[in-house]
C-alpha positions as CSV (number, residue, x, y, z in Angstrom):
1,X,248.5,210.2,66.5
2,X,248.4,212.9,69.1
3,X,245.4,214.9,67.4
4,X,243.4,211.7,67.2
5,X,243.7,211.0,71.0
6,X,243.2,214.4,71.5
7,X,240.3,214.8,69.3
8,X,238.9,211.5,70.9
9,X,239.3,212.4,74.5
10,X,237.4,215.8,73.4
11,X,234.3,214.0,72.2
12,X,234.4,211.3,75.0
13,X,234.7,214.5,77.0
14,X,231.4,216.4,75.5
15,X,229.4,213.3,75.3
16,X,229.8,211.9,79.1
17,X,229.2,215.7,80.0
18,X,225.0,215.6,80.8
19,X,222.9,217.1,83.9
20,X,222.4,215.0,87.1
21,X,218.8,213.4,87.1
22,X,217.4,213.3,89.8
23,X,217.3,209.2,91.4
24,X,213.5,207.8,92.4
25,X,213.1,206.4,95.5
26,X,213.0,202.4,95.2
27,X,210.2,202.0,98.1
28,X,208.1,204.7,98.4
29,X,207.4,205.5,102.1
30,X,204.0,207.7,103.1
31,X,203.9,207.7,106.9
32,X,201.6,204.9,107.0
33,X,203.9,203.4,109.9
34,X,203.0,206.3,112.3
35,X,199.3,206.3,110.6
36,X,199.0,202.7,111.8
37,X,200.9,202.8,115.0
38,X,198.7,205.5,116.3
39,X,195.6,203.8,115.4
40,X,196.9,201.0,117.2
41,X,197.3,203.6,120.4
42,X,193.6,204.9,120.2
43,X,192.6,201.1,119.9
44,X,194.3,200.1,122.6
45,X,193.8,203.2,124.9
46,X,190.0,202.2,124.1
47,X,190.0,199.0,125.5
48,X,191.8,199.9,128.3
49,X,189.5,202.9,129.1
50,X,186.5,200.0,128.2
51,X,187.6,198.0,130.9
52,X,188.3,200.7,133.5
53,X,185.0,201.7,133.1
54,X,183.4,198.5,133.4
55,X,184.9,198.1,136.7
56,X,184.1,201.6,137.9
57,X,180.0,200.7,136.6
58,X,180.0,197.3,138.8
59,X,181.7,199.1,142.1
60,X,178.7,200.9,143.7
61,X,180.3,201.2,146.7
62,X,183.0,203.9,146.0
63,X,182.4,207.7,144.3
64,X,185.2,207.7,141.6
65,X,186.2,211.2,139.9
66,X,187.8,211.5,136.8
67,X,191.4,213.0,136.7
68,X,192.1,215.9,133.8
69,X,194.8,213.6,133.3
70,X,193.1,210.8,131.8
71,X,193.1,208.6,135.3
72,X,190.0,207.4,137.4
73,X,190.6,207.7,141.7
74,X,188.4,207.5,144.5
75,X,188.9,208.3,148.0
76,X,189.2,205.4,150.8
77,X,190.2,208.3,153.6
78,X,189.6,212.0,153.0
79,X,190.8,214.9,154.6
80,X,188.1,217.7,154.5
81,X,190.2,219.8,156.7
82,X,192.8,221.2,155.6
83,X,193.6,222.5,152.0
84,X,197.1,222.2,151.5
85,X,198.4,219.6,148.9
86,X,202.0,218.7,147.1
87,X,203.5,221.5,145.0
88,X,206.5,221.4,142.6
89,X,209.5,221.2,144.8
90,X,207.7,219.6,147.8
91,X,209.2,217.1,149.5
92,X,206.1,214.2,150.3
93,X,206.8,210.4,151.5
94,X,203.8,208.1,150.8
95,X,203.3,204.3,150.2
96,X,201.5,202.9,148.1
97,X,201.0,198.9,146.2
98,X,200.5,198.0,142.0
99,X,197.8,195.6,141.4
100,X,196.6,194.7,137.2
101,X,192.9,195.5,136.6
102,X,191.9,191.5,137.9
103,X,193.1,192.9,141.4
104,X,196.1,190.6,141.9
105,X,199.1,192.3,143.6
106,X,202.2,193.4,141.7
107,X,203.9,195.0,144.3
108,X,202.7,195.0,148.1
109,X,203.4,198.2,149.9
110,X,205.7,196.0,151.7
111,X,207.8,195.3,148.7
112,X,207.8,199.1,148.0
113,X,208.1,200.3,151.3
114,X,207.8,204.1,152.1
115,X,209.1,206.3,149.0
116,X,210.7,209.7,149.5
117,X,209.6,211.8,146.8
118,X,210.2,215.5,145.6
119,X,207.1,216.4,143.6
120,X,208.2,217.0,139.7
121,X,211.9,216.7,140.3
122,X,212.4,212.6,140.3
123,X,211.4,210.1,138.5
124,X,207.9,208.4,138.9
125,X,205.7,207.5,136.6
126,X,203.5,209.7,134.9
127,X,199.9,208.7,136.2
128,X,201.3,208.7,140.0
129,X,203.1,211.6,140.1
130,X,200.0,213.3,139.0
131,X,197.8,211.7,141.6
132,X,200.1,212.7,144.2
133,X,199.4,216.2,143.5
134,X,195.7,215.8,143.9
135,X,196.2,214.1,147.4
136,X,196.5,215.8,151.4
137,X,198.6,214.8,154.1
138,X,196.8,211.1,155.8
139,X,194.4,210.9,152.9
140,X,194.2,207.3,151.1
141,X,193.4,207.1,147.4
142,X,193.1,204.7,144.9
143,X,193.9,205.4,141.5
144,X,192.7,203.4,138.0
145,X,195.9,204.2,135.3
146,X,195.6,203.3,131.8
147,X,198.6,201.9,130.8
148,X,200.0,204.9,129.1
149,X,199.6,207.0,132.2
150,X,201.8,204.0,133.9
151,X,204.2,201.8,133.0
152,X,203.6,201.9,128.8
153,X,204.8,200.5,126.1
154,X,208.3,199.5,127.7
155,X,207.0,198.4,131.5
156,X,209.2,198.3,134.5
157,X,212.1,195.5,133.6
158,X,210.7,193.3,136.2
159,X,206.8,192.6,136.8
160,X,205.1,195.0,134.6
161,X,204.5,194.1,131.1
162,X,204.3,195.7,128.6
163,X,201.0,198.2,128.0
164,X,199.2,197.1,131.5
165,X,196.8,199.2,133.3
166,X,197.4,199.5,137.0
167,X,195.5,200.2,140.1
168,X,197.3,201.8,142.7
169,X,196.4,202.0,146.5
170,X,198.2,205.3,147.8
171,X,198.8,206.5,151.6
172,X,200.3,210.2,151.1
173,X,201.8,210.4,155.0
174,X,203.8,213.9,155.4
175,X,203.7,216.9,153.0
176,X,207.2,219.1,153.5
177,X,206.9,222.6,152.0
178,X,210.0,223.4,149.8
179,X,211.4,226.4,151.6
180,X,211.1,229.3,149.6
181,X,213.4,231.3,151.7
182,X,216.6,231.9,149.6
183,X,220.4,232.3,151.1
């Protein structure tokens, strides 16, 4: 009785005994998510860009220049002076309103009041920290964002959408020069 069970559990043994195949996936899965999602981006980028344009066409009043960026400004006050803008570490305080692309107010510069800002080390959104950069001390811009240079896909938690260009009005009041002195 012994040898049978023996012998049995010897060929159960050799016969369970195979290589591991290798499983197949049940959904196969090519990237067409991202594929799509970033067609989606250029689409929409396109129509924002579309209508930014078609405001800068009908607005023959202003002189607009085109950020490296990908953001549209104009001057309303510009110094010609002096030469001396915000540099990483500079300290700036400006104030500034949010209006959509239809001109209605987001937030007033009342509502935002005057910000304290050290240039690259805080938070800001993208667009605007950028167009601080490009700004003197007194000088008054306003700048056409995209939404991906603003706010994007995820908005502010309170007024702004999401994915809404803005137009911001921007008073940069006092430049202060990180001190490069070291202790």
């Amino acid at each position: 009785m012994r040898l049978v069970f023996h012998t049995l559990c010897l060929i159960f043994l050799f016969s369970s005994c195979k290589t591991p195949e290798a499983r197949k996936p049940v959904n196969i899965k090519s990237g067409s998510f991202i594929d799509e999602s970033i067609n989606r981006n250029k689409e929409l980028a396109a129509k924002e860009e579309s209508r930014i344009q078609k405001i800068i066409s009908t607005d023959t009043i202003n002189n607009y220049i085109t950020s490296q960026t990908g953001f549209w400004y104009f001057y309303s006050k510009k110094d010609t002076l002096s030469s001396i803008t915000p540099k990483y570490g500079d300290m700036v305080t400006f104030n500034y309103n949010l209006k959509d692309l239809n001109g209605n107010v987001i937030y007033s510069k009342q509502e935002l009041d005057t910000i304290t800002y050290r240039i690259d080390k805080e938070e800001l959104f993208l667009g605007l920290r950028e167009g601080l950069k490009l700004m003197k001390q007194g000088e008054i811009v306003t700048f056409l964002f995209p939404s991906y240079q603003a706010y994007g896909y995820y908005g502010d938690d309170h007024k702004i959408g999401t994915n809404i260009p803005l137009i911001a009005e921007v008073t940069l009041n006092t430049i202060t020069k990180e001190s490069t002195t070291e202790n």
